[in-house]
PADO-327746 format. One record per atom (N, C-alpha, C, O, CB): atom name; x negated, y negated, z. Coordinates in Angstrom, 2 decimals. Each point is the difference from the previous one (the first is absolute). Glycine has a CB too. Layout:
REM PADO-327746
> atomo_X_Y_Z
> CA_X_Y_Z
...
//
This chain:
REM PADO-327746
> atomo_X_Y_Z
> N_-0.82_1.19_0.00
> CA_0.82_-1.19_0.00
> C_-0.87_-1.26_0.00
> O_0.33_-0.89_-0.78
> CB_1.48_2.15_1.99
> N_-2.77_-1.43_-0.51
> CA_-0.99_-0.66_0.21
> C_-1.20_-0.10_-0.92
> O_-0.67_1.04_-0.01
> CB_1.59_-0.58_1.95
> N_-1.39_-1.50_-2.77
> CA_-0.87_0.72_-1.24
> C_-1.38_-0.61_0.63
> O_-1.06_0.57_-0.25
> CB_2.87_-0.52_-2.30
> N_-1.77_-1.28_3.41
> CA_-1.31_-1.40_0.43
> C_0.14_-0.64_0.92
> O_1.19_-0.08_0.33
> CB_-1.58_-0.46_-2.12
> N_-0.47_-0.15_2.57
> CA_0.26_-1.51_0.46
> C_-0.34_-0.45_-1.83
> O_-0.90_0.21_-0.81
> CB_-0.17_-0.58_4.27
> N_2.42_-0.34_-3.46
> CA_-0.10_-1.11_-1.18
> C_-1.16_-1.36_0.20
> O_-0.99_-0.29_-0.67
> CB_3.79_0.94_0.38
> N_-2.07_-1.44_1.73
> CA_-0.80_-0.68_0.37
> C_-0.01_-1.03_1.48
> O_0.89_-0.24_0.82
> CB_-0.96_0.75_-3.36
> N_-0.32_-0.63_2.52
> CA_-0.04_-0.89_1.91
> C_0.10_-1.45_-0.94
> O_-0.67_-0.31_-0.98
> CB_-1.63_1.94_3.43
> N_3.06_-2.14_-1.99
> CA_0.66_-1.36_0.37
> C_-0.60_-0.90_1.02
> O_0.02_0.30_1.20
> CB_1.89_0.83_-1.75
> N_-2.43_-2.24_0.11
> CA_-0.61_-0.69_1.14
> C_0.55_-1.63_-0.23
> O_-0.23_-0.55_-1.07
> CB_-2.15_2.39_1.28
> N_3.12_-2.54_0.87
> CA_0.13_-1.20_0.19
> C_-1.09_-1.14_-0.18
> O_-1.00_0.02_0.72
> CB_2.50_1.17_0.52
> N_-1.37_-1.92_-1.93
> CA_-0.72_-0.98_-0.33
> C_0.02_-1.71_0.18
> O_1.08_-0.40_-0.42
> CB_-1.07_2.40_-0.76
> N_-0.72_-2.93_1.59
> CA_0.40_-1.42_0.09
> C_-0.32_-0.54_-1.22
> O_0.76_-0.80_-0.55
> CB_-1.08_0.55_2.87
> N_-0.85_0.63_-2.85
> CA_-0.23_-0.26_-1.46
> C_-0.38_0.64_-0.62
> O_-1.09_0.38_0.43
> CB_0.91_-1.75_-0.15
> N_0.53_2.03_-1.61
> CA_-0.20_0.88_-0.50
> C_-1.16_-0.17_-1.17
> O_-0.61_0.96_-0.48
> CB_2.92_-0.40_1.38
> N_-2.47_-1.74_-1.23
> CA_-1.28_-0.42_-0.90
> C_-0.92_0.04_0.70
> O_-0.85_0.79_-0.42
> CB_1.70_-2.10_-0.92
> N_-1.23_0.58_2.69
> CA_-1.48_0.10_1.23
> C_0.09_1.81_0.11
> O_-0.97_0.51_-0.55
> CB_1.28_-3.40_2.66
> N_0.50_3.73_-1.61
> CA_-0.25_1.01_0.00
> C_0.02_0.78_-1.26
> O_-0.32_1.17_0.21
> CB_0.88_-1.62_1.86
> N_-0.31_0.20_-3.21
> CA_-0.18_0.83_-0.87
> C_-1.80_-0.28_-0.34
> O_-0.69_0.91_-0.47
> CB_3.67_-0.88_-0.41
> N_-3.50_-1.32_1.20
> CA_-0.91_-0.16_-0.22
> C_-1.23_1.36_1.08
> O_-1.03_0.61_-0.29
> CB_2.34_-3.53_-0.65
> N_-0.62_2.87_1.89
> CA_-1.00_0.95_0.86
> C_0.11_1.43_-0.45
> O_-1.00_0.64_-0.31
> CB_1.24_-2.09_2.39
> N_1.09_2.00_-2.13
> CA_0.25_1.28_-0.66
> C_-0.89_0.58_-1.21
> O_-0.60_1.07_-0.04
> CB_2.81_-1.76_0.77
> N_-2.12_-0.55_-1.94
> CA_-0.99_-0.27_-0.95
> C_-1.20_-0.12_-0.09
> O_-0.61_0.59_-0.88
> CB_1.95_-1.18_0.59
> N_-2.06_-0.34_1.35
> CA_-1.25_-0.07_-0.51
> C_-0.91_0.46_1.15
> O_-1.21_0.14_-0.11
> CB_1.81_-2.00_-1.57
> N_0.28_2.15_3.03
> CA_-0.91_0.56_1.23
> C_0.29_1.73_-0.05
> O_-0.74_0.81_0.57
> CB_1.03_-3.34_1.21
> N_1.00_2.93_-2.61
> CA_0.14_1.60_0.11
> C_-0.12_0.12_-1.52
> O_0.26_1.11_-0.46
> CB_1.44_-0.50_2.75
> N_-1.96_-1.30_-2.90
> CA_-0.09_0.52_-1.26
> C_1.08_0.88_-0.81
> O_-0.37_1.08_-0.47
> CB_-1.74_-1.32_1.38
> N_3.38_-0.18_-1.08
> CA_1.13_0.30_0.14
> C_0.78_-0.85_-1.23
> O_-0.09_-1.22_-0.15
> CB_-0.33_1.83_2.82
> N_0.99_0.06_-3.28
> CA_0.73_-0.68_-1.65
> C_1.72_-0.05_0.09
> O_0.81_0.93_-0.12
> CB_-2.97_0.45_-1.61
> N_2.38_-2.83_1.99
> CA_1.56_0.15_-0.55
> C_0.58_0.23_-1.29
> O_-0.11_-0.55_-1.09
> CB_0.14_-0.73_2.60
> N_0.73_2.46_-1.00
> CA_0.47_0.87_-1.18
> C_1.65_-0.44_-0.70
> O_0.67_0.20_-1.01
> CB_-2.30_1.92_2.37
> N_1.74_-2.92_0.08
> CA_1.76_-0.56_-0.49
> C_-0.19_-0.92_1.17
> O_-0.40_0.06_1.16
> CB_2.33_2.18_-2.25
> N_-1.26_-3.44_-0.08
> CA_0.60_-1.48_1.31
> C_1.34_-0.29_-0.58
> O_0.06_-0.03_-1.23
> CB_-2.52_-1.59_1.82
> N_3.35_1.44_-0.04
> CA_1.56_-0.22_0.44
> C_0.46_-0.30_0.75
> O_-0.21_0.49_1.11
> CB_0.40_0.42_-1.80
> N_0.98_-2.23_0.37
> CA_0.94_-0.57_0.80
> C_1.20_0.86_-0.09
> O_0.61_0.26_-1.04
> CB_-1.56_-2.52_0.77
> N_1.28_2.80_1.76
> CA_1.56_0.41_-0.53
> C_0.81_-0.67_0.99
> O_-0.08_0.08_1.23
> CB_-0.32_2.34_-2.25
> N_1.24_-3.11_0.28
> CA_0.89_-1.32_0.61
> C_0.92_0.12_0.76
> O_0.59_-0.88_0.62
> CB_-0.88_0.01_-2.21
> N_0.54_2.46_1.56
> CA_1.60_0.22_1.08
> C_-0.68_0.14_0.89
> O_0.82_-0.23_0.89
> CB_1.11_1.38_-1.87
> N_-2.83_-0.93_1.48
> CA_-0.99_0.03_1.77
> C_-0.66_-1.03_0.02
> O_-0.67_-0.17_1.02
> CB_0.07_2.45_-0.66
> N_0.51_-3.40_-1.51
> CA_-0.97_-1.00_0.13
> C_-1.65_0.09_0.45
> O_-0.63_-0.74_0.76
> CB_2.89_-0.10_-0.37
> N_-2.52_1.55_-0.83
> CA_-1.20_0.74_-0.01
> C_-0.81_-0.10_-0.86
> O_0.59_0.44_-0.98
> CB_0.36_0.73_1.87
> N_-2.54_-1.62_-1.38
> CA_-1.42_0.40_-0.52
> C_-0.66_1.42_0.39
> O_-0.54_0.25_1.08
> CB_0.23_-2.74_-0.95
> N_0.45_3.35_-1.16
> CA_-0.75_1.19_0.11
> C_-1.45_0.07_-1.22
> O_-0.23_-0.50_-1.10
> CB_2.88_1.71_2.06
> N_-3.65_0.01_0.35
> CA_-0.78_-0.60_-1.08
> C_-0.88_1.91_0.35
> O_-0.60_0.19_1.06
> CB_0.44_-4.19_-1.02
> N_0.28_5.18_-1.18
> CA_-0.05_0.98_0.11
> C_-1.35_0.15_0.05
> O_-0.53_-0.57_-0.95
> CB_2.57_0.98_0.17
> N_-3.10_0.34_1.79
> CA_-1.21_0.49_-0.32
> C_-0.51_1.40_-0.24
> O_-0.63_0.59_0.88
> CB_0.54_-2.40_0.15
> N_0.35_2.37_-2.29
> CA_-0.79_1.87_0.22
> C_-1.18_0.05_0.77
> O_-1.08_-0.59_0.01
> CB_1.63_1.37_-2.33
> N_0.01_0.17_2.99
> CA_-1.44_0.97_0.68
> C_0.34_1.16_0.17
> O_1.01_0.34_0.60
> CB_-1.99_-1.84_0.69
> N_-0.28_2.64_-2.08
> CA_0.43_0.77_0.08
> C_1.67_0.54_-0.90
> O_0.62_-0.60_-0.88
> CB_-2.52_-0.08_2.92
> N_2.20_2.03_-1.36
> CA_2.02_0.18_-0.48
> C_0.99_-1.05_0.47
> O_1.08_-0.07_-0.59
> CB_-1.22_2.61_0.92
> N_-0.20_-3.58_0.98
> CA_0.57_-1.11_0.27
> C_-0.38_-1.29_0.08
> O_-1.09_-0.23_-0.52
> CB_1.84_1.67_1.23
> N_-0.05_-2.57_-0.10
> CA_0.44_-1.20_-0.31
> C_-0.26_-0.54_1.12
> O_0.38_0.31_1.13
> CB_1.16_0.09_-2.70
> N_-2.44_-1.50_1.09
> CA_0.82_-1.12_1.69
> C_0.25_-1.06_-1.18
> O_-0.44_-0.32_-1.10
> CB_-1.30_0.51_4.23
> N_3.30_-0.74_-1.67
> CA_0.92_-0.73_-0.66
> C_-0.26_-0.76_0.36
> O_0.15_0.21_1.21
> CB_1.22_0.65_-1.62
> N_-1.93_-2.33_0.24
> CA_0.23_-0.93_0.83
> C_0.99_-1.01_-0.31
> O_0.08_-0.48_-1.13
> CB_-2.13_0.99_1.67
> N_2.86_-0.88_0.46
> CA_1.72_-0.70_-0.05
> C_-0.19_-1.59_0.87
> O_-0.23_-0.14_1.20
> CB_1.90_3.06_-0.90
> N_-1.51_-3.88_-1.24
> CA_-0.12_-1.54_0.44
> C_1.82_-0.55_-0.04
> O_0.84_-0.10_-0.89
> CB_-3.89_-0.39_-0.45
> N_3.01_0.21_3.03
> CA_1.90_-0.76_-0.65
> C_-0.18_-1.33_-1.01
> O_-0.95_-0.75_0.24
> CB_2.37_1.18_2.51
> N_-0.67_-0.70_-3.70
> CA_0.24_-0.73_-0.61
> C_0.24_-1.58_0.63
> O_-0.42_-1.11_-0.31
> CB_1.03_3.30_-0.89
> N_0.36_-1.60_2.36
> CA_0.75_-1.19_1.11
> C_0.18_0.85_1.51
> O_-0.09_1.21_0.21
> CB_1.84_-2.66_-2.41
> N_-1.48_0.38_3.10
> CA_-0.13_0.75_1.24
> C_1.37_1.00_0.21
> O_-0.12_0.88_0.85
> CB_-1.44_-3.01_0.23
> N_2.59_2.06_-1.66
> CA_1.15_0.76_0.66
> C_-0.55_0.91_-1.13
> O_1.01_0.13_-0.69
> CB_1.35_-1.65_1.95
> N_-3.12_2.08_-1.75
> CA_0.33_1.25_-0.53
> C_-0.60_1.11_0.42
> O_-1.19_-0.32_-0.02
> CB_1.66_-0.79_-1.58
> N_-0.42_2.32_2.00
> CA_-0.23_0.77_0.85
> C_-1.32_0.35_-0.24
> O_-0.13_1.09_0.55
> CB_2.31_-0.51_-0.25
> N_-3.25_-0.90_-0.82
> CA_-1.31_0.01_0.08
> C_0.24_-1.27_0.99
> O_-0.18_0.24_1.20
> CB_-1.01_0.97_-3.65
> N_1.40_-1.96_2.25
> CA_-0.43_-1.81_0.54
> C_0.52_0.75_1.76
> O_-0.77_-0.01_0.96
> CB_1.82_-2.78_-3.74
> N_0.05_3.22_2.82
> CA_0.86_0.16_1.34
> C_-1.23_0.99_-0.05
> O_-0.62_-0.63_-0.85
> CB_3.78_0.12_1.09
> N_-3.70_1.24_-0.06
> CA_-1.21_1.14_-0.14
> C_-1.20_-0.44_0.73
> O_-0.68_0.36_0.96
> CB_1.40_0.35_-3.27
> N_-0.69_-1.63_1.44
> CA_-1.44_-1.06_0.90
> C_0.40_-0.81_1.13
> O_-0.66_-0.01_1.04
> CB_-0.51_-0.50_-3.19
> N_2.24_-0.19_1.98
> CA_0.37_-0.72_1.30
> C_0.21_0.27_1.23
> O_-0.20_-0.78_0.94
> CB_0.81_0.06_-2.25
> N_-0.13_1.98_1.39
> CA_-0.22_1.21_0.91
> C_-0.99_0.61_0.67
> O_-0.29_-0.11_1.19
> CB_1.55_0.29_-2.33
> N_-1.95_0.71_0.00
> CA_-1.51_0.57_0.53
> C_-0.80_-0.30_-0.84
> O_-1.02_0.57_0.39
> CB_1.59_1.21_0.67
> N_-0.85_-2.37_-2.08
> CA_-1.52_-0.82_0.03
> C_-0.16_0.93_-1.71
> O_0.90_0.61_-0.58
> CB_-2.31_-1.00_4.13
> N_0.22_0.23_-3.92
> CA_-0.34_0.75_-1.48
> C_-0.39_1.32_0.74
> O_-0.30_0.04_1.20
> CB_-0.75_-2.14_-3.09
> N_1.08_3.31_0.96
> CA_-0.35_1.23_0.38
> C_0.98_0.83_-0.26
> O_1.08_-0.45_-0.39
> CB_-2.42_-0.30_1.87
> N_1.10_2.36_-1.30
> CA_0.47_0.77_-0.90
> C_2.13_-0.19_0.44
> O_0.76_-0.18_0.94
> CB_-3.86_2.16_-1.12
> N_3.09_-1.79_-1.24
> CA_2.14_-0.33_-0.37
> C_0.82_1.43_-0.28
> O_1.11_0.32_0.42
> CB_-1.52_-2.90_-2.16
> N_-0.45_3.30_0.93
> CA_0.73_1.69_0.26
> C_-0.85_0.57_-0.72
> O_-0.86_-0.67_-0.56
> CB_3.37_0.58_0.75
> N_-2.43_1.48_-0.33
> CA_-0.75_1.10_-0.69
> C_1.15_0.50_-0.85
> O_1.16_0.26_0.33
> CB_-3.01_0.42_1.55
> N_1.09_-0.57_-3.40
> CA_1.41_0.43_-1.00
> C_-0.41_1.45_0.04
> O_-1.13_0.51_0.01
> CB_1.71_-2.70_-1.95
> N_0.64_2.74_1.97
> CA_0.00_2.04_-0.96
> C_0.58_-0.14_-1.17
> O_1.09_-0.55_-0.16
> CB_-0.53_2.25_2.10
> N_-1.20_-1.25_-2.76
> CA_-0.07_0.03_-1.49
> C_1.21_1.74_0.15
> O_-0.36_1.17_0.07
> CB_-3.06_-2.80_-1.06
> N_4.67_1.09_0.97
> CA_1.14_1.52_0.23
> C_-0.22_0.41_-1.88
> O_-0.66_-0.58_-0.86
> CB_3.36_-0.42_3.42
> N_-1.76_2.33_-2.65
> CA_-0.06_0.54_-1.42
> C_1.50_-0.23_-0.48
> O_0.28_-0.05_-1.19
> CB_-2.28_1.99_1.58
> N_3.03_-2.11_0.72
> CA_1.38_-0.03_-0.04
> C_0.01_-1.11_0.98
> O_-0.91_-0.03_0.82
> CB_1.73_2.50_-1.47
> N_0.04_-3.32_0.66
> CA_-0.53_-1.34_0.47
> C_2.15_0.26_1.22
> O_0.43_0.20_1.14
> CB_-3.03_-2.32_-4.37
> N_2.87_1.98_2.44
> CA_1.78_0.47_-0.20
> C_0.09_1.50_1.02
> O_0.86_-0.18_0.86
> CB_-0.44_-0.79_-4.07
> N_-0.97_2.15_3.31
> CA_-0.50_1.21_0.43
> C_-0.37_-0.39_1.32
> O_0.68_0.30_0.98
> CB_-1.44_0.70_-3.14
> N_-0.24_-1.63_2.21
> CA_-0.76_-0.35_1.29
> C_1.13_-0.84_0.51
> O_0.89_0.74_0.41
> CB_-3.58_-0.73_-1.07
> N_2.88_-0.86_0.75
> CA_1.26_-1.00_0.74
> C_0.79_0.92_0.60
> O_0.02_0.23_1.21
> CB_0.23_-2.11_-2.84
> N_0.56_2.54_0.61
> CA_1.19_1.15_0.65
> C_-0.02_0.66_0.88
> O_0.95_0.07_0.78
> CB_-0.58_0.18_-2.24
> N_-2.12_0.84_1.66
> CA_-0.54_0.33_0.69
> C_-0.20_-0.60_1.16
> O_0.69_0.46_0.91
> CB_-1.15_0.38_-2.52
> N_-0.29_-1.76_1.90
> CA_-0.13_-0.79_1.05
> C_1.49_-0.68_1.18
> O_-0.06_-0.19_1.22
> CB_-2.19_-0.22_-3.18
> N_3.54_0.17_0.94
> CA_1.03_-0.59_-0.15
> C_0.29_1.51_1.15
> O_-0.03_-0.09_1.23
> CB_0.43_-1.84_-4.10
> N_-0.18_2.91_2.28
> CA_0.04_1.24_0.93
> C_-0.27_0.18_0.99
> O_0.82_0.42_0.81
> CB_-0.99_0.19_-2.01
> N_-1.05_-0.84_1.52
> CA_-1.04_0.45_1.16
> C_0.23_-1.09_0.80
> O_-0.71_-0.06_1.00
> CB_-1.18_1.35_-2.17
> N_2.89_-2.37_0.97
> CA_0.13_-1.41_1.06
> C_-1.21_-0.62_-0.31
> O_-0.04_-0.73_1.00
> CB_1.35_1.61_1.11
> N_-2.40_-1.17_-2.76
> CA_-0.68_-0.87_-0.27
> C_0.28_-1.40_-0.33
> O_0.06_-0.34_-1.19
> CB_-0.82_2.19_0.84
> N_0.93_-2.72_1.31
> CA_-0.02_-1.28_0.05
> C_-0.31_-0.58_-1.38
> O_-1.22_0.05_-0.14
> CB_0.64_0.14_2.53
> N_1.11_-0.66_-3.36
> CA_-0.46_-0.71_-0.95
> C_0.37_-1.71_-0.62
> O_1.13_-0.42_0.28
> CB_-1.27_3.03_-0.48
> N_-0.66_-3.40_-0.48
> CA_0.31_-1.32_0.11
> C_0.98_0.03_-1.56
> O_0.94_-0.74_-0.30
> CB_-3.48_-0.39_2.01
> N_2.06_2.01_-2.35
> CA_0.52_-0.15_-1.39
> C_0.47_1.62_-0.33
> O_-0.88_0.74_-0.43
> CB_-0.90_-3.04_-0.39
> N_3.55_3.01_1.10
> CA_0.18_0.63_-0.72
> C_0.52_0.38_-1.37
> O_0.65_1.04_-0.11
> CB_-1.02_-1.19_1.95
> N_0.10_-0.71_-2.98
> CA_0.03_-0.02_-1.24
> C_-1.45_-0.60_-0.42
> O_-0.46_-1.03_0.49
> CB_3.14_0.89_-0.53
> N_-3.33_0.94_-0.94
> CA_-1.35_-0.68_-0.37
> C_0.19_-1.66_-0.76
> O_1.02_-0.45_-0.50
> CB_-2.02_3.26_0.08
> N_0.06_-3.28_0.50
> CA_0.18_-1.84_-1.07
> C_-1.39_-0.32_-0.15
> O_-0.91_0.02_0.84
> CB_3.19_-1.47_0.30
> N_-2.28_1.14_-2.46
> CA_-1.09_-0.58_-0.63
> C_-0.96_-0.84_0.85
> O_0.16_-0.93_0.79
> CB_1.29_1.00_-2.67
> N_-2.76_0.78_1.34
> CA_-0.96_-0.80_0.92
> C_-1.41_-0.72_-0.85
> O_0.22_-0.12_-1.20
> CB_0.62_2.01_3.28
> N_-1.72_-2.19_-1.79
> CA_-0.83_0.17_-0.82
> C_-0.59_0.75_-1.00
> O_0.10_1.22_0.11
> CB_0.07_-2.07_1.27
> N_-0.78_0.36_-2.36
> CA_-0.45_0.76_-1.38
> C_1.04_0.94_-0.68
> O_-0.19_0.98_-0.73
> CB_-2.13_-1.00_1.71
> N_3.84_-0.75_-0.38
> CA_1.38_0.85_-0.32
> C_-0.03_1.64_0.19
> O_0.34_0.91_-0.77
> CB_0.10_-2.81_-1.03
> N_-1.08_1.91_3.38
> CA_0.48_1.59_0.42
> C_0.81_0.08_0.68
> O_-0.07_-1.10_0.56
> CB_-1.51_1.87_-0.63
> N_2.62_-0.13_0.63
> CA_1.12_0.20_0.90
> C_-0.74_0.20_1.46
> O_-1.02_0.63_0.29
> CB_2.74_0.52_-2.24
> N_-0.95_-1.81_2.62
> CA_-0.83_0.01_1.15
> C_1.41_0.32_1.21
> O_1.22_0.05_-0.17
> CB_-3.66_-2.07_-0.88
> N_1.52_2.19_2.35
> CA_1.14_-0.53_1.06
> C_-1.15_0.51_1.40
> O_-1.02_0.70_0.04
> CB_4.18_-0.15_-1.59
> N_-2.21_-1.44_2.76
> CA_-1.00_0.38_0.54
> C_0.71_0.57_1.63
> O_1.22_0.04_0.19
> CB_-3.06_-1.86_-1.91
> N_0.88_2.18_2.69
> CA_0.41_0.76_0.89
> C_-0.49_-0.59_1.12
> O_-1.16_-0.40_0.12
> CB_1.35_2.27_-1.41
> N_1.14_-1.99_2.60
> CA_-0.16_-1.76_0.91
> C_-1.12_0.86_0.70
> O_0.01_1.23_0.02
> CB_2.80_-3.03_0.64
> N_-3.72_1.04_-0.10
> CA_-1.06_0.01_0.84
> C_0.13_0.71_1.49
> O_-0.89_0.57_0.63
> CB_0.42_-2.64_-2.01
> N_1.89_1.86_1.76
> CA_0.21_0.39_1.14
> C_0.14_2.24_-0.08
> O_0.01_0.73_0.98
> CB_1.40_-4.05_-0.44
> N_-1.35_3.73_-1.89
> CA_0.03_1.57_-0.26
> C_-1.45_0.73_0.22
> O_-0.20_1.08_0.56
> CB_2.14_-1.53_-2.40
> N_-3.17_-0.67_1.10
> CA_-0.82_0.44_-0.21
> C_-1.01_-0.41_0.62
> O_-0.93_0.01_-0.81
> CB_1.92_0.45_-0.73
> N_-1.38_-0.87_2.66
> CA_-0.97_-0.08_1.31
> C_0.23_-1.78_-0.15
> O_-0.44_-0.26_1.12
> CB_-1.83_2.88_-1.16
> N_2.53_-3.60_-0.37
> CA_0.02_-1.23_0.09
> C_-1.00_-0.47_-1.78
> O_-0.57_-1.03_-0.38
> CB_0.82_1.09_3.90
> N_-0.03_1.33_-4.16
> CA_-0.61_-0.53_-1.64
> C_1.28_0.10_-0.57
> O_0.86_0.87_0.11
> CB_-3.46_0.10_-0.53
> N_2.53_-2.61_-0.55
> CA_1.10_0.51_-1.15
> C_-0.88_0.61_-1.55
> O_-0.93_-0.28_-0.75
> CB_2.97_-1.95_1.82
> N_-0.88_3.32_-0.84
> CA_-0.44_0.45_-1.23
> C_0.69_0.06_-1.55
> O_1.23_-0.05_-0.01
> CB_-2.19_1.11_1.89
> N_0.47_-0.99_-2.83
> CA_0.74_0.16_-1.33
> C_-0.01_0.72_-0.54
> O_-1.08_0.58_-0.14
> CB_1.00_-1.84_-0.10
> N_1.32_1.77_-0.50
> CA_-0.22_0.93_-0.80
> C_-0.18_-0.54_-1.20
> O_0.32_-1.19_0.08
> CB_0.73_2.63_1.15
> N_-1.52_-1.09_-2.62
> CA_0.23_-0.48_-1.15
> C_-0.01_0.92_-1.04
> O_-0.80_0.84_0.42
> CB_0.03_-2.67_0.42
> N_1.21_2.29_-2.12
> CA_0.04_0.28_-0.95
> C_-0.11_-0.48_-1.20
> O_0.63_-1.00_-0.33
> CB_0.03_1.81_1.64
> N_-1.62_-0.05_-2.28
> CA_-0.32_-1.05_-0.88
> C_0.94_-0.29_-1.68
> O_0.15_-0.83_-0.89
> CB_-2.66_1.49_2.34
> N_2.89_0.56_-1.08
> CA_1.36_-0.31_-1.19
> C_0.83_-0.29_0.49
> O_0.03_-0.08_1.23
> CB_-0.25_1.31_-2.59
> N_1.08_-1.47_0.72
> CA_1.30_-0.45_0.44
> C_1.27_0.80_-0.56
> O_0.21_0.51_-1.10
> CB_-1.36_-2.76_1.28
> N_1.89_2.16_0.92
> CA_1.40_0.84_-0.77
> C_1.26_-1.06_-0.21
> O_0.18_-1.01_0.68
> CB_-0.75_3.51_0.69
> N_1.46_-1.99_-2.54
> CA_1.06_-1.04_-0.64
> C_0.97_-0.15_1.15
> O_0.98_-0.65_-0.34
> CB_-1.12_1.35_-2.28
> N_0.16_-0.14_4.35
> CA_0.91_-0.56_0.69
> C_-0.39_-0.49_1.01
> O_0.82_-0.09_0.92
> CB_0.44_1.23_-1.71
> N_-2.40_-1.55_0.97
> CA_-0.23_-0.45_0.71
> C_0.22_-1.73_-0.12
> O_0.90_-0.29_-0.79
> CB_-2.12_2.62_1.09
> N_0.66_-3.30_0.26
> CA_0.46_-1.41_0.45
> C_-1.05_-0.97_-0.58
> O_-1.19_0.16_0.26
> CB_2.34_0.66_2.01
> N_-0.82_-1.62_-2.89
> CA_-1.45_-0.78_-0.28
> C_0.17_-1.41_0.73
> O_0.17_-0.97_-0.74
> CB_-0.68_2.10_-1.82
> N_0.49_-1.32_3.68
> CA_-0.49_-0.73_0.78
> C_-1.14_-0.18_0.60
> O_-0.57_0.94_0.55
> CB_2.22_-0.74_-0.60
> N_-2.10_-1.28_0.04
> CA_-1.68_-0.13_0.69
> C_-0.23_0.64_0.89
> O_0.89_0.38_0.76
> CB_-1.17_-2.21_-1.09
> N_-1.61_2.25_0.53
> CA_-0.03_0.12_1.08
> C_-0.19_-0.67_1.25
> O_0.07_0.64_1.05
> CB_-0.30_0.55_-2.40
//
């Protein structure tokens, strides 16, 4: 069910000063930069390795990166699972009483289906699921 960590998610105040360190102190290549506007969010994808660090800048303060930082400060925002059935996994979980923030998947970055699972299920980490295709019933709302 589980194929990866896709990628760790990390909160950001600026995402250009830190892309600069990612870049030129880890030696590290952005592979994808994107605004996705329904979270008001700057993403900015780094390969390593089979995974990703994400790094996520709020756009403005009410948007839940911005509420992210205002809270607890820059530092890690969730760990993604790269699911094979995105729809499968939910149901499952949905079963087992697993606390979840999103039970219908919605468009997330680099347009994969995403959703994620509240913090309070999984030791105080939120986590995501994501899938990288997409299926015709699912929701295309931001992530």
């Amino acid at each position: 069910m589980y194929l990866k960590v896709e990628h760790i998610g990390i909160a950001v105040k600026c995402l250009d000063s830190t892309l600069e360190m990612y870049e030129e102190g880890l030696g590290l290549t952005v592979a994808h930069l994107e605004e996705v506007p329904a979270q008001k969010t700057r993403v900015a994808m780094l390969p390593i390795g089979e995974s990703k660090i994400e790094l996520l800048e709020a756009m403005c303060p009410d948007s839940p990166i911005g509420r992210f930082l205002e809270k607890r400060g820059e530092g890690l925002h969730h760990i993604c699972l790269e699911v094979e059935n995105i729809t499968s996994a939910l149901d499952r979980m949905k079963t087992a009483g697993v606390k979840l923030i999103d039970e219908v998947p919605r468009r997330g970055a680099g347009g994969c289906l995403v959703a994620f699972i509240h913090p309070s299920a999984t030791g105080g980490v939120l986590i995501e699921l994501s899938q990288s295709r997409s299926e015709p019933e699912m929701t295309t709302e931001g992530s």
